[in-house]
C-alpha positions in Angstrom: 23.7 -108.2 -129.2 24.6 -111.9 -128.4 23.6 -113.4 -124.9 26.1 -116.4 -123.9 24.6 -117.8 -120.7 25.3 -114.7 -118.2 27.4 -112.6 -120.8 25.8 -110.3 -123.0 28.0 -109.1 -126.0 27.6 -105.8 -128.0 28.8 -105.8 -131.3 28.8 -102.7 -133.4 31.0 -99.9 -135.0 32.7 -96.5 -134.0 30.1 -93.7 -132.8 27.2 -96.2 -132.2 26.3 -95.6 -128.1 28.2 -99.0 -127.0 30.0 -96.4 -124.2 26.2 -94.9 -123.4 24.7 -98.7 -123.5 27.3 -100.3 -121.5 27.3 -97.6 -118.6 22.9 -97.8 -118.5 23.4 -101.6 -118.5 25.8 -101.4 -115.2 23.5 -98.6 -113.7 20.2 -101.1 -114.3 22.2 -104.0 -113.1 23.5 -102.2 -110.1 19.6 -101.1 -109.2 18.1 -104.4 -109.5 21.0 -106.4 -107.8 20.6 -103.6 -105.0 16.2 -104.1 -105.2 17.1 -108.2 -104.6 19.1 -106.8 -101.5 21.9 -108.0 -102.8 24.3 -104.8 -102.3 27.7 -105.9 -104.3 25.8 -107.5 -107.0 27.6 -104.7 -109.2 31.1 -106.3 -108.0 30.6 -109.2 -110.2 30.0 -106.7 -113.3 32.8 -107.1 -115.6 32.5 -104.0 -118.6 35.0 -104.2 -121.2 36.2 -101.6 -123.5 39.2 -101.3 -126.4 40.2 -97.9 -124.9 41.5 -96.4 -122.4 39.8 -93.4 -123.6 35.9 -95.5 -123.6 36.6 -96.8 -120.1 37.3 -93.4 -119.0 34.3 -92.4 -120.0 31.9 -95.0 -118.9 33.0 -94.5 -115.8 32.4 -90.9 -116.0 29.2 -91.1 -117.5 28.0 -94.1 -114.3 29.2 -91.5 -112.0 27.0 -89.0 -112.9 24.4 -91.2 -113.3 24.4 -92.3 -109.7 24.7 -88.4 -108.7 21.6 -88.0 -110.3 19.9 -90.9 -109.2 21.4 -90.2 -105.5 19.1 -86.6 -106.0 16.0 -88.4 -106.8 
């Protein structure tokens, strides 16, 4: 992982979790933009995958996140 300023870049091969790491990174971002009471800090999240197939799936996977977090 690389930080550049306010970009953080994950580097790593097939089957490693970058799908799983990239959707708890939004969810954590989300919460703490949303503690600060700033409610569309996630708007200015940009998640980037090589698929159409990994983007499908990180948003699937932060969509059940928030259900569950929405539960307690």
């Amino acid at each position: 992982m690389n930080k550049l300023q306010n970009f953080i870049v994950d580097k790593s091969s097939a089957g490693s979790g970058k799908t799983y790491t990239l959707s708890l990174r939004y969810i954590l971002i989300s919460i703490n933009g949303s503690i600060n009471n700033n409610t569309e800090f996630y708007k200015k999240i940009l998640a980037v995958t090589f698929t159409n197939k990994a983007a499908k799936e990180m948003k699937e996977r932060v969509l059940e996140y928030l259900q569950v977090l929405s539960q307690g």
